[in-house]
DOFI-237856 format. One record per residue: x, z, y of N, C-alpha, C in turn. Coordinates in steps of 0.2 Angstrom, whole numbers, padded with zeros to 4 digits, always signed. Each point is the difference from the previous one (the first is absolute). Layout:
DOFI-237856
XZYXZYXZY
...
***
This chain:
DOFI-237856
+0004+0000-0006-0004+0000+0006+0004+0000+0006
+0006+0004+0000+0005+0001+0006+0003-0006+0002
+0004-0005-0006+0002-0005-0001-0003-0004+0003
-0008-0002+0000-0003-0003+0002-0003+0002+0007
+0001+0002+0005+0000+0004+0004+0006-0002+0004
+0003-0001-0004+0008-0003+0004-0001-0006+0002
+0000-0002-0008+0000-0010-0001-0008-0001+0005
-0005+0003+0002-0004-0002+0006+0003-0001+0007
+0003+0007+0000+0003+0001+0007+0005-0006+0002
+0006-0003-0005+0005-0004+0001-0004-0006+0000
-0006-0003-0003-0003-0004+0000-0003-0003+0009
-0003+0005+0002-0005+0001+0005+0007+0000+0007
+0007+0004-0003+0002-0002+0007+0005-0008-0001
+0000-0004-0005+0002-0005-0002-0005-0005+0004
-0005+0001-0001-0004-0004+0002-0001-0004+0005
+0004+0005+0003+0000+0000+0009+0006-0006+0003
+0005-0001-0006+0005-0003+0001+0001-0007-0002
+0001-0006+0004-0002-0005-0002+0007-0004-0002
+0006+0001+0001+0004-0004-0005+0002+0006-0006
-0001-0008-0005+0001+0005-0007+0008+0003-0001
+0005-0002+0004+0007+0003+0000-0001+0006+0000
-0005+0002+0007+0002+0004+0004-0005+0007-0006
-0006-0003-0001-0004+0005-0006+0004+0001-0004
+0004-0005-0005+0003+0005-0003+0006+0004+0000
+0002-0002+0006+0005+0007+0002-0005+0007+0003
-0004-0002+0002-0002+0007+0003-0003+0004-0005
-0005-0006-0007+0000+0007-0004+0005+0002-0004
+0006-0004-0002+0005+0003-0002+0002+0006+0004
+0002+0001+0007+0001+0005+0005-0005+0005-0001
-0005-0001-0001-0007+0008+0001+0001+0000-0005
+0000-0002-0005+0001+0002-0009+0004+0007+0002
+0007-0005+0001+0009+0005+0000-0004+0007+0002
-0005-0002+0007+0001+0005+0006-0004+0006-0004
-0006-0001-0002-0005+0004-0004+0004+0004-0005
+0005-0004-0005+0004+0004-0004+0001+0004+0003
+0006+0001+0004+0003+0005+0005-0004+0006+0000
-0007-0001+0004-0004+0002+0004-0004+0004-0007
-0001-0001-0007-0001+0001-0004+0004+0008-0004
+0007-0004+0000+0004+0005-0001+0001+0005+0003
-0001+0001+0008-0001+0005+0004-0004+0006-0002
-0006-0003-0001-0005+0003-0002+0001+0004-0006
+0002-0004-0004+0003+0004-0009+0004+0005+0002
+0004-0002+0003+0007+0008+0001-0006+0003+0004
-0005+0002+0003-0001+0003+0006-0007+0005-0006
+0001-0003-0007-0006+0004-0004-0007-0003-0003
-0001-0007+0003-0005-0002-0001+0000-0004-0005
-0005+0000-0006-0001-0006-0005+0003-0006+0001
+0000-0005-0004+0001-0007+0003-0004-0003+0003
-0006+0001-0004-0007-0004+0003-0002+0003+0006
+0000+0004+0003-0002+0002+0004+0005-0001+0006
+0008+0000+0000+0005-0002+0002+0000-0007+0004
-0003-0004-0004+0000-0008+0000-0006+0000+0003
-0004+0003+0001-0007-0002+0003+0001+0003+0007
+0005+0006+0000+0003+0003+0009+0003-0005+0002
+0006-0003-0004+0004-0007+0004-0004-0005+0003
-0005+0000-0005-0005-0007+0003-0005+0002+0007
-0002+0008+0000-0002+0001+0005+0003-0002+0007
+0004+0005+0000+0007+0002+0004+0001-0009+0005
+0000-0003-0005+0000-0008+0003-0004-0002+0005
-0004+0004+0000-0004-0003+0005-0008-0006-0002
-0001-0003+0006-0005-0006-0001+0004-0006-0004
-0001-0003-0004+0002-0007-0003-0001-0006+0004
-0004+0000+0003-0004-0004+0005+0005+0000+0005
+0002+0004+0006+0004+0000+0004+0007+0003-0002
+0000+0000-0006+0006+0001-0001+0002-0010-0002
-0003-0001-0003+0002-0008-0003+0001-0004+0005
-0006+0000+0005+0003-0003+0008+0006+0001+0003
+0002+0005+0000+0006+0002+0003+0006-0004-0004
-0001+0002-0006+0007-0003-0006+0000-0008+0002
-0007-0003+0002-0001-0007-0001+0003-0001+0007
+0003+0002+0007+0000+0000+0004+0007+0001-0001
+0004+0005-0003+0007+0000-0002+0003-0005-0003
-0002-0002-0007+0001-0001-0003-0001-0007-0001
-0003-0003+0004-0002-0008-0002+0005-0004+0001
+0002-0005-0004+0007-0005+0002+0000-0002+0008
+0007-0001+0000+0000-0002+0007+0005-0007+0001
-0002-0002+0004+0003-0008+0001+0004+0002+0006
+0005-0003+0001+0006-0001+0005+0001-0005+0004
-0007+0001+0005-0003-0005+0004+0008-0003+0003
+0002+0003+0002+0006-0001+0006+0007-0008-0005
-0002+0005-0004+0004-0004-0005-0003-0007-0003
-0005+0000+0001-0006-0005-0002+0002-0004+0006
+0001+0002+0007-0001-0005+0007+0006-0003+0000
+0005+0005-0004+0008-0006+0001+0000-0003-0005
-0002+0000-0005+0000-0007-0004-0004-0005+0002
-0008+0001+0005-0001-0005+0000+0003-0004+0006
+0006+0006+0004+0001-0005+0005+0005-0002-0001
+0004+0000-0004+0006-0003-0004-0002-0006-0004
-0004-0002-0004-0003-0004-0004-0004-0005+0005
-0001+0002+0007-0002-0005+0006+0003-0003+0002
+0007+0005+0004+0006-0001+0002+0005-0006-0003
-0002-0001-0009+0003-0005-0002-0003-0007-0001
-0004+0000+0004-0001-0008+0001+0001-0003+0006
+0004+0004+0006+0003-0002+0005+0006-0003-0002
+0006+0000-0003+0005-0003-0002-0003-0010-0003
-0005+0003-0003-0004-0007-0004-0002-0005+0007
-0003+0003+0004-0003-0003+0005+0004-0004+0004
+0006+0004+0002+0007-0001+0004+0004-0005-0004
+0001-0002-0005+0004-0006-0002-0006-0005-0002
-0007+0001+0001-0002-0007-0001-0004-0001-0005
+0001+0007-0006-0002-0001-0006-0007-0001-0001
-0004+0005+0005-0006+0001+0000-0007-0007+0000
+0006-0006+0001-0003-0005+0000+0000-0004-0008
+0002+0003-0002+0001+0000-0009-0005+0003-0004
-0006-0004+0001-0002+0003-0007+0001+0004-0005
+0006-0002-0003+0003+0004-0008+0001+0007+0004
+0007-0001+0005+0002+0007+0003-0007+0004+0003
-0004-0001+0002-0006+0002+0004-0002+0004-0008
-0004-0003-0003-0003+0001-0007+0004+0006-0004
+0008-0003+0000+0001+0008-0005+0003+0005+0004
+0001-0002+0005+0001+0006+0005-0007+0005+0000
-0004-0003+0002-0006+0005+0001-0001+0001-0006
+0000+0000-0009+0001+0002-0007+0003+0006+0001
+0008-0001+0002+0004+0003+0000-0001+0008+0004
-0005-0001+0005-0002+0004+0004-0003+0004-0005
-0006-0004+0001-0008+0003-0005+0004+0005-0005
+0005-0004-0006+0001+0003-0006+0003+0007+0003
+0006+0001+0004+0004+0005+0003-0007+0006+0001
-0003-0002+0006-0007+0007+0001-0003+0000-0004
-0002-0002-0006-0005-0002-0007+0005+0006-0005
+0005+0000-0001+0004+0002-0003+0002+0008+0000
+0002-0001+0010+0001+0008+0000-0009+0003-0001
-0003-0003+0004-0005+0003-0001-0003+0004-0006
+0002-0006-0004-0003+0001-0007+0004+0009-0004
+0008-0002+0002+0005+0005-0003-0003+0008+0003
-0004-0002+0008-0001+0008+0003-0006+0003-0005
-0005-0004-0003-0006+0002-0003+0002+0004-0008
+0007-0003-0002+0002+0006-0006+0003+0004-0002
-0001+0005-0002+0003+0005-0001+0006+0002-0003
+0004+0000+0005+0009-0003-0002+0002+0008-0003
-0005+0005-0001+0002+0005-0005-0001-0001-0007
-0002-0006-0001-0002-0002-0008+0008-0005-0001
+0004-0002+0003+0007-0004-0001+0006+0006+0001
-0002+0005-0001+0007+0006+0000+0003+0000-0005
-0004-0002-0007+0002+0000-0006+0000-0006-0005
+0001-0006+0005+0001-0005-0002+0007-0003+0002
+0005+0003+0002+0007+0000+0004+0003-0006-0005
-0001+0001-0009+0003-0004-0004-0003-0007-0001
-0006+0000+0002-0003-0008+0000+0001-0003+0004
+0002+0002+0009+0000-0003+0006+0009-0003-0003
+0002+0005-0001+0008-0003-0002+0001-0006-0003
-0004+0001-0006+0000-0003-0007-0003-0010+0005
-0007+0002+0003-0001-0007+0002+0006-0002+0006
+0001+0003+0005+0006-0002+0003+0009-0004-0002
+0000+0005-0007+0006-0005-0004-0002-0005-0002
-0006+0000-0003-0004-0005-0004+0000-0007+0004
-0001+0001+0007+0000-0005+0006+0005-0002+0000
+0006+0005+0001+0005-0005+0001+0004-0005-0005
-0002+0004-0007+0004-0002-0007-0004-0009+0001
-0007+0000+0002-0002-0007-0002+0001-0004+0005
+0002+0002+0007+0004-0003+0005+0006-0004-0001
+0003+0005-0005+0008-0001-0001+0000-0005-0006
-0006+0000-0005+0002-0003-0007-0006-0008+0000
-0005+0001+0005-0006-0003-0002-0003-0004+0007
+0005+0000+0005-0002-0004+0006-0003-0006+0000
-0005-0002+0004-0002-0007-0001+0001-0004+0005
+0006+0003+0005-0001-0003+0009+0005+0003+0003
+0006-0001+0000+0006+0001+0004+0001-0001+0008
+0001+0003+0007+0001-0001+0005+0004+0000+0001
+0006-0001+0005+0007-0002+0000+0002+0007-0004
+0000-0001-0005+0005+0004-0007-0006+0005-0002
-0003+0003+0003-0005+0005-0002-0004-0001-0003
-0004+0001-0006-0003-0001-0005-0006+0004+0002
-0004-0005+0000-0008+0003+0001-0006-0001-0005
-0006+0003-0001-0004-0002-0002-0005-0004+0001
-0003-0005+0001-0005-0004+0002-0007+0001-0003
-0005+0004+0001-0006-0001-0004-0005-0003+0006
-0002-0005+0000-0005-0005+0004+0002+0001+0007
-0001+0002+0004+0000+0001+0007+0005+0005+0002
+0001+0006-0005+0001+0006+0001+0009-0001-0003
+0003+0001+0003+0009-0001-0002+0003+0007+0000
+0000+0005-0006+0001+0008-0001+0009-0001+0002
+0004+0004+0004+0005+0001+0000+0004+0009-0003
+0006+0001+0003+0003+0005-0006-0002+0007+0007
-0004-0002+0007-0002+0006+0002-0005+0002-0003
-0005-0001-0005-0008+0002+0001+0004+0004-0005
+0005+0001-0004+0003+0007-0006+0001+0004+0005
-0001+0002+0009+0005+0003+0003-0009+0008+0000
-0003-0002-0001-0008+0004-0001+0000+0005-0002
+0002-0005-0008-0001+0002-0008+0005+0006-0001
+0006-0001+0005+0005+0005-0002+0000+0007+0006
-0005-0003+0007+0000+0003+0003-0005+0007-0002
-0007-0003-0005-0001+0007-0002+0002+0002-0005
+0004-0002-0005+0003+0004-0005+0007+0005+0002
+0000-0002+0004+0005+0003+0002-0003+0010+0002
-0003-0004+0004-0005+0006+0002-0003+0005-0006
-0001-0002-0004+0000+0005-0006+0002+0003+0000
+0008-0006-0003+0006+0004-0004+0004+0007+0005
-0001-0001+0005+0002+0002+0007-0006+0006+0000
-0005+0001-0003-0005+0004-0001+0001+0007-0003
+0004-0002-0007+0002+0002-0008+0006+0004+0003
+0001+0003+0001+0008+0006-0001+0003-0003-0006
-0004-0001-0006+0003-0001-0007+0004-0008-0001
+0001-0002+0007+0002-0006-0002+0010+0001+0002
+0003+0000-0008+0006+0000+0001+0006-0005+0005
+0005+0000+0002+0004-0001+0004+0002-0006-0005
+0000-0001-0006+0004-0007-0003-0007-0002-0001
-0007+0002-0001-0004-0005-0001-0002-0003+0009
+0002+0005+0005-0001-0003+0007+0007-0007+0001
+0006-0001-0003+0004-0004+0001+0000-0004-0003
-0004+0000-0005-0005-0008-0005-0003-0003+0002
-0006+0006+0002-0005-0003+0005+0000-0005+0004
+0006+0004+0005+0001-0002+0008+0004-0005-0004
+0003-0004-0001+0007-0002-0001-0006-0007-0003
-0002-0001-0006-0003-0004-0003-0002-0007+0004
-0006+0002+0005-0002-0003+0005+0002-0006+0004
+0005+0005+0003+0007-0002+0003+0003-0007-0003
+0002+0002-0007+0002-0004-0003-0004-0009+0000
-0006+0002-0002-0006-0005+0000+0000-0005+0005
-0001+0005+0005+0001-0004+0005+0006-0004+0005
+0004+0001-0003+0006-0001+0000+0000-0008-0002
-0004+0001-0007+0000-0005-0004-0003-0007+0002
-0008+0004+0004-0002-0008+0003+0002+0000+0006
+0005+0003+0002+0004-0003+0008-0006+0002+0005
+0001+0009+0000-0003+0001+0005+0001+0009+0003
+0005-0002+0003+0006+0004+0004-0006+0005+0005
-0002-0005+0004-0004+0003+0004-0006+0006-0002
-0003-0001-0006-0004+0004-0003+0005+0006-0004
+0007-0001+0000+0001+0006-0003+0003+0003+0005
+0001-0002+0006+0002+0006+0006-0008+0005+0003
-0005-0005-0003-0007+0004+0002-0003+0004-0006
+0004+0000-0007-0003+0004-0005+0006+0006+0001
+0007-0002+0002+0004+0007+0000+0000+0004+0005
-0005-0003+0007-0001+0004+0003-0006+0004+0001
-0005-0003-0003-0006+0003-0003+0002+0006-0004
+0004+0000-0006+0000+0005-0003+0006+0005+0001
+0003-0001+0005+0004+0007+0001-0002+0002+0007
-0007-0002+0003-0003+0004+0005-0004+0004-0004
-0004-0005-0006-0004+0007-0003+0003+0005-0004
+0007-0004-0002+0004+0007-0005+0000+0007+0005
+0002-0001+0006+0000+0004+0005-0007+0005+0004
-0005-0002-0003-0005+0003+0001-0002+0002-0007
+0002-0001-0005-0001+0002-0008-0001+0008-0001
+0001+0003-0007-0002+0004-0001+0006+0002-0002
+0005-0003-0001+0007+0004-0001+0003+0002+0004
+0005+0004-0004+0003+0006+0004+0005-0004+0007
+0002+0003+0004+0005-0002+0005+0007-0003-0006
-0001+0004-0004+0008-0001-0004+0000-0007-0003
-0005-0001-0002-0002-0006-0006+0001-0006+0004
-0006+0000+0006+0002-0005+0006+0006-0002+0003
+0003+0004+0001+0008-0001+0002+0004-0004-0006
+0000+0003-0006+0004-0004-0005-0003-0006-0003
-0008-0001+0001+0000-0007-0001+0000-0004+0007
+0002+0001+0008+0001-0003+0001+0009-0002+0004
+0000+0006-0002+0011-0002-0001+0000-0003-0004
+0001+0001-0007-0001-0006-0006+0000-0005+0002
-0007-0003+0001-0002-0008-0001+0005-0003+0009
-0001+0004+0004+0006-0002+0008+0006-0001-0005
+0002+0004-0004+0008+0001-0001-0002-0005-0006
-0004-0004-0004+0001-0004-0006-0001-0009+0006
-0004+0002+0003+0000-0007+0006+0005+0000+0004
+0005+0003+0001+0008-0001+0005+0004-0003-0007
-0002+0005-0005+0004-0003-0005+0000-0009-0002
-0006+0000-0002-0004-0006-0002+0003-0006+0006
+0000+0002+0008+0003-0003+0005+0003-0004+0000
+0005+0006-0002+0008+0000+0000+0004-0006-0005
-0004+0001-0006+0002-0004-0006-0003-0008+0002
-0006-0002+0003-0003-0006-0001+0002-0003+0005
+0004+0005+0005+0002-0004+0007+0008-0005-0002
+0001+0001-0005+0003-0005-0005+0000-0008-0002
-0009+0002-0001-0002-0008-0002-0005-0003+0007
+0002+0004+0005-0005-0002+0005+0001-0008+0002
-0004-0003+0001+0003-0010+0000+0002+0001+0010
+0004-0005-0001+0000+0000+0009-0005+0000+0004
-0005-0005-0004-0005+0000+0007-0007+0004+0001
+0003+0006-0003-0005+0006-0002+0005+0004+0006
+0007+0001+0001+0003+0001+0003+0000-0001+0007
-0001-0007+0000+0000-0005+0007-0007+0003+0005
-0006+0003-0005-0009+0001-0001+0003+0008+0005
+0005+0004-0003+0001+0006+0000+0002+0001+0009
+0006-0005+0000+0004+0000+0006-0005-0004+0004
-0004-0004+0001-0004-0002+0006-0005+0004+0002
-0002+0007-0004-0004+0005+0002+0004+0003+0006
+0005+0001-0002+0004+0002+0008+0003-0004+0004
+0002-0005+0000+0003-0005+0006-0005-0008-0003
-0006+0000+0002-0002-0008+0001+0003-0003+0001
+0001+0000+0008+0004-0004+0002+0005-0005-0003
+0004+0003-0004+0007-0003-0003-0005-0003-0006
-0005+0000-0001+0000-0004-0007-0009-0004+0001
+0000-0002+0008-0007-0004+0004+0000-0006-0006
+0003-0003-0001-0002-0006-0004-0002+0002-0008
-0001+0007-0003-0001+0001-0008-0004+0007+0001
+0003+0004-0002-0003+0005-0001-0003+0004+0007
+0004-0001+0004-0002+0003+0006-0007-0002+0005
-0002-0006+0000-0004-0005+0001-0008+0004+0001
-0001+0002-0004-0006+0002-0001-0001+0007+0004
+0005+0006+0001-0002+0005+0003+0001-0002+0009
+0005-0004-0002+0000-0002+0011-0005-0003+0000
-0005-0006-0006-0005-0004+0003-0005+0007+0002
-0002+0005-0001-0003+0003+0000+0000+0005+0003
+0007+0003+0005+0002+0001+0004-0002-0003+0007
+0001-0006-0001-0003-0005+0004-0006-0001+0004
-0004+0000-0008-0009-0002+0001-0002+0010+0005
+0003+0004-0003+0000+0007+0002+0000+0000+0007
+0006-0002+0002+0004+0000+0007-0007-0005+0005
-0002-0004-0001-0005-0006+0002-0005+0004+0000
-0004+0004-0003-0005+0001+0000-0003+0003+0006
+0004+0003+0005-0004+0003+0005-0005+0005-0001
-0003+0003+0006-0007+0006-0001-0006-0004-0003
+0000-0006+0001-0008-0004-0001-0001-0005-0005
+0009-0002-0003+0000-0005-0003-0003-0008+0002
+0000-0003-0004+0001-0009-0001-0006-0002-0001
-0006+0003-0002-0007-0004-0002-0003-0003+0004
-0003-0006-0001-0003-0005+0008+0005-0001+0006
+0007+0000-0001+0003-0002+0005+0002-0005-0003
+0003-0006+0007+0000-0005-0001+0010-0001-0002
+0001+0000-0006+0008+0001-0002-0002-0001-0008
+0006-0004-0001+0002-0003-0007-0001+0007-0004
-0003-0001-0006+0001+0004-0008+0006+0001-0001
+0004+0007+0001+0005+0003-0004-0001-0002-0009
+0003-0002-0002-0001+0002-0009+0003+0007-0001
-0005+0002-0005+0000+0007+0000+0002+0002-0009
+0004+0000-0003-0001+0001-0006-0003+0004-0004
-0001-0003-0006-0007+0008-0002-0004+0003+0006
-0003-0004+0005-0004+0001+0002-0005+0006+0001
-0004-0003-0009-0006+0004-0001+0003+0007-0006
+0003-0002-0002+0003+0006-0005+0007+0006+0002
+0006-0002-0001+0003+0005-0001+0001+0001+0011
+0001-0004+0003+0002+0000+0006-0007-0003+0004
-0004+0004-0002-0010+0000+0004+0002+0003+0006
+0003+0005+0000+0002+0005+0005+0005-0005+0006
+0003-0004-0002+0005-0003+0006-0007-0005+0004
-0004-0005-0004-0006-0005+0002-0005+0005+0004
-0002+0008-0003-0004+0001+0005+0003+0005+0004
+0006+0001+0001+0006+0002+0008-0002-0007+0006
+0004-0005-0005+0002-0006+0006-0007-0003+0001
-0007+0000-0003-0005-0003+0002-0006+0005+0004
+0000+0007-0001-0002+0005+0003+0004+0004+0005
+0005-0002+0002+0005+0007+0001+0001+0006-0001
+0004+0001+0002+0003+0008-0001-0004+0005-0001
-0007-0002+0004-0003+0006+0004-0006+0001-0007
+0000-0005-0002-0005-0002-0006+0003+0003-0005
+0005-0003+0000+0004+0003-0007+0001+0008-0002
+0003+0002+0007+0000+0008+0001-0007+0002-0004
-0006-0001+0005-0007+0001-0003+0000+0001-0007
+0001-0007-0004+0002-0002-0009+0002+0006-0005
+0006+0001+0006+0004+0006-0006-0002+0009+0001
-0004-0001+0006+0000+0005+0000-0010+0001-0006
-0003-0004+0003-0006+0000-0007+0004+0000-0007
+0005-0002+0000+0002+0001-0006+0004+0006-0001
+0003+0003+0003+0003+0005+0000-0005+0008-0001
-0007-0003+0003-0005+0005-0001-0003+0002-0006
-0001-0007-0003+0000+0003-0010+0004+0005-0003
+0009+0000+0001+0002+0004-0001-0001+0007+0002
+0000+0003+0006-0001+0004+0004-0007+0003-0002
-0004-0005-0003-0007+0004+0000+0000+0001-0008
+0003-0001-0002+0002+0002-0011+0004+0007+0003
+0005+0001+0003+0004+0004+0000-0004+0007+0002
-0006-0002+0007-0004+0004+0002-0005+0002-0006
-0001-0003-0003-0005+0002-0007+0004+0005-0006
+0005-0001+0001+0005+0002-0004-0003+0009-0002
+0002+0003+0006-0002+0009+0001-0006+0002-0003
-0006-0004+0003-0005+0000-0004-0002+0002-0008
+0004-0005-0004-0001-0002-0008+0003+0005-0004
-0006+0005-0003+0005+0006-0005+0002-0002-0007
-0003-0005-0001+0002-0004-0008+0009+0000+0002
+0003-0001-0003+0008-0001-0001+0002-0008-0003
-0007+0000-0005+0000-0007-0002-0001-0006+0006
-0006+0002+0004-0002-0003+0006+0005+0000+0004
+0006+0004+0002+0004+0000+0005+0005-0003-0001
+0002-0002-0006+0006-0006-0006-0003-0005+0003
-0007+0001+0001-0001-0011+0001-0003+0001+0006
+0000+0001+0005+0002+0002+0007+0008-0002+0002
+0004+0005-0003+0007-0001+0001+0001-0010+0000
-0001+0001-0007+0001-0007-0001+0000-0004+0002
-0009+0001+0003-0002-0008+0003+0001+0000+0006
+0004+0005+0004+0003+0001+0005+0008-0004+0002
+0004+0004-0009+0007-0005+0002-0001-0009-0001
-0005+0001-0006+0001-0008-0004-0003-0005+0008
-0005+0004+0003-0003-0003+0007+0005-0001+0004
+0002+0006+0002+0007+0001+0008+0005-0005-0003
+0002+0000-0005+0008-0004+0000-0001-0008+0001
-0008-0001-0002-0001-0007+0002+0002-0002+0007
-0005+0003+0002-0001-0001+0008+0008+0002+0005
+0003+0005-0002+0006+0002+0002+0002-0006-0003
+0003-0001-0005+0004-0006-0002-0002-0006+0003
-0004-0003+0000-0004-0007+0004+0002-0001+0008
-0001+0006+0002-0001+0000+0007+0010+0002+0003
+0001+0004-0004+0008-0001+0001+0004-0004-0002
-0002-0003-0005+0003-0008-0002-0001-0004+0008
-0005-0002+0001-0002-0002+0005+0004+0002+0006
+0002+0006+0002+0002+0002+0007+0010+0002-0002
+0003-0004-0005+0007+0002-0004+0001+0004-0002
-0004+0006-0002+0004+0007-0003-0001-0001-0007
-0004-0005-0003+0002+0000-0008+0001-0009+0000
+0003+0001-0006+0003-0007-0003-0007-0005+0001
+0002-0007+0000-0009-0004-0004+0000+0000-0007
-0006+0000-0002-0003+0004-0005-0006-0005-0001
-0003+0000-0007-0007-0001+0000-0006+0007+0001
-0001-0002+0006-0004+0007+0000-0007+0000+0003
-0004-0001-0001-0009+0000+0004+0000+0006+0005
-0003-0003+0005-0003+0007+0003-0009+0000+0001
+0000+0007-0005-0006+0003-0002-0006-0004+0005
-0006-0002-0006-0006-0003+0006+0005-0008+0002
-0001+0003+0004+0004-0007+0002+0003-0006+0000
+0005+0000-0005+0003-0006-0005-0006-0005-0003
+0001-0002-0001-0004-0009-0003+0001+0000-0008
-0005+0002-0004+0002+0002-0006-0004+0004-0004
-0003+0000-0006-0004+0005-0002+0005+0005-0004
+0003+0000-0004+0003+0005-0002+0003+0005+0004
+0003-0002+0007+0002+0004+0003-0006+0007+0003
-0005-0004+0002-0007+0003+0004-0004+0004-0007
+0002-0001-0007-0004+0001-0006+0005+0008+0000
+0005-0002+0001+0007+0009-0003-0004+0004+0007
+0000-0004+0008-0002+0006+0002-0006+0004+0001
-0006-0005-0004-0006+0000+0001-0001+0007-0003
+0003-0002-0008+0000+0006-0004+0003+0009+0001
+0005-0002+0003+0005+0004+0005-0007+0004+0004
-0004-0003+0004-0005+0004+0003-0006+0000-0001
-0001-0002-0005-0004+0002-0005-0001+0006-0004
+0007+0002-0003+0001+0007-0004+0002+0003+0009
+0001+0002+0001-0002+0003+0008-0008+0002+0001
+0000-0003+0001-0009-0001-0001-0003+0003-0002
+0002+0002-0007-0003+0001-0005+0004+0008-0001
+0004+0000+0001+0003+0008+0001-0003+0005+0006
-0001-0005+0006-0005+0006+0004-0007-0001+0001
-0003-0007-0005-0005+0003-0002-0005+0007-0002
+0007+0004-0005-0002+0003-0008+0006+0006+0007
+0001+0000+0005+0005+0005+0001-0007+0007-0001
-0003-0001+0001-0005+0008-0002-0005+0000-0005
+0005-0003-0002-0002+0001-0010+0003+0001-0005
+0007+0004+0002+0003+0003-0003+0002+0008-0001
+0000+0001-0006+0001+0006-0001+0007+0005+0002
-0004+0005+0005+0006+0003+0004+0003+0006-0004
-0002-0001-0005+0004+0009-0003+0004-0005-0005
***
């Protein structure tokens, strides 16, 4: 009868709550809360029946109580976060516009695809409950090796040397594994139980992989992804120190030996990051061209003025950022980077919030995997990093680029959806 009496009351304040998340965390909670509240009463001398029927009292109204929890408790969307993807996903059809493209059918057509799929996507990733992927750390791994292995062994479409997958429209490259690893990692980084020789397999495997289908630039974005979140791990300070001397001291080493077989005009690639100039007609070429178009740009830029088309190379992809400087100016472009800079800033701002430790591993993450894009793209651009194949986030021309960071804010999403529906004890 007691029991019954419970199971009405959690019913009746259940009822009042309208996502099913958030119900059943709240009778999970009143449950826990009633034990307690139950046991008090047993120490204090009272039956159990009669115990359990004080806890239920004690509670108050069901009715106003269940309003309230539904009022706490109900998921929540990350408006803010919501406005800067749309205006970045808008932002990126300006560069399209300014070279002409938009008069292109095809360009127009999968551009706006490219958009749709990116908001469709994250949207879609905020609506799941990314505490159901905590314990899936060895499946996200498994299909990210899996991506690369068929990259490397089963290519149907090579681009200048890189091996790609071609399925109809869709052409899968060796970033969309950068995801798959981004939340396994999170796991394993979850787990205390995960050994220092099974973390230098792990980590190291990958690497290799990618390596394999000639893709450099994605392994400076997975090794600095996972030694931001080692850093925020559950390991001890000690642990973190010696896996990251180690792998510094195995890569000096590693350096040291290959700078043996390096070719000269990997050499020649190395020396015109520091003096262009001396090497204007080869290696050097491309950062003064873009030095250049930089230096041209002005506060307002080149659009609708009556002066000759610079060519712009990679234009709409790794160098978008040089086409929408020299066609928007300076003043436009500052604006650009600072919208982009507000995604990271407002993950970092959500960060304090999030009591899950699982939730705050893919925070961290999708913070470095995010920042190092953008940092790297825009400093390539301005000379502080070498050139590189690097997209910048939203705004490069390209679905897989826009698809890593869709999902990237996605699990964001999805993390401070469910941020008050997590178990604080």
């Amino acid at each position: 009868m007691t029991n019954n009496k419970k199971q009405i009351f959690l019913n009746e304040v259940t009822d009042q709550i309208r996502s099913k998340e958030a119900k059943n965390y709240v009778a999970n909670e009143l449950n826990y809360h009633l034990k307690e509240a139950k046991r008090i009463w047993v120490e204090k001398g009272l039956p159990e029946a009669e115990a359990e029927e004080k806890a239920v009292e004690q509670m108050g109204s069901p009715t106003k109580l269940g309003i309230q929890l539904n009022k706490l408790h109900r998921p929540k969307v990350d408006w803010w976060l919501m406005l800067l993807l749309a205006a970045a996903l808008g932002l990126s059809f300006l560069p399209m516009f300014s070279l002409g493209y938009m008069n292109e059918p095809y360009f127009v057509t999968y551009k706006t695809l490219i958009v749709f799929i990116g908001g469709a996507v994250a949207a879609g990733i905020m609506l799941v409950d990314y505490r159901k992927w905590k314990k899936l750390g060895w499946l996200f791994y498994l299909v990210g090796v899996s991506l690369l292995l068929i990259l490397m062994f089963f290519p149907n479409t090579m681009v200048n040397g890189i091996p790609l997958l071609k399925l109809g429209p869709i052409t899968i490259e060796s970033l969309m594994a950068l995801p798959f690893f981004y939340l396994a990692w999170a796991s394993f980084f979850n787990n205390e139980k995960l050994r220092i020789w099974q973390f230098v397999i792990l980590f190291l495997s990958p690497i290799l992989l990618f390596l394999a289908v000639a893709s450099i630039p994605n392994v400076y974005l997975y090794f600095v992804m996972i030694f931001v979140m080692l850093w925020w791990s559950k390991y001890s300070k000690k642990v973190k120190w010696l896996i990251t001397t180690g792998t510094f001291s195995l890569i000096l080493f590693i350096g040291i030996v290959a700078w043996q077989f390096v070719k000269p005009y990997q050499i020649v690639r190395l020396l015109a990051f520091f003096e262009p100039e001396k090497y204007a007609d080869g290696a050097g070429y491309m950062i003064l061209k873009v030095q250049e178009l930089m230096e041209m740009a002005g506060w307002f830029g080149w659009l609708g003025q009556p002066t000759t088309r610079n060519f712009i190379p990679e234009a709409h992809t790794n160098f978008v950022f040089v086409s929408f400087t020299y066609y928007y100016g300076w003043l436009f472009g500052f604006f650009l980077v600072m919208i982009l800079l507000l995604f990271a800033a407002r993950m970092i701002a959500i960060h304090p919030k999030i009591k899950d430790s699982y939730g705050k591993l893919l925070l961290i993450g999708g913070v470095a995997l995010y920042g190092i894009q953008l940092v790297s793209n825009i400093g390539m651009v301005l000379g502080f990093f070498p050139m590189t194949s690097m997209s910048l986030p939203f705004i490069s021309y390209g679905l897989m680029p826009t698809l890593l960071n869709a999902i990237l804010i996605g699990v964001v999403l999805s993390v401070y959806r469910r941020k008050d529906l997590v178990w604080s004890r």
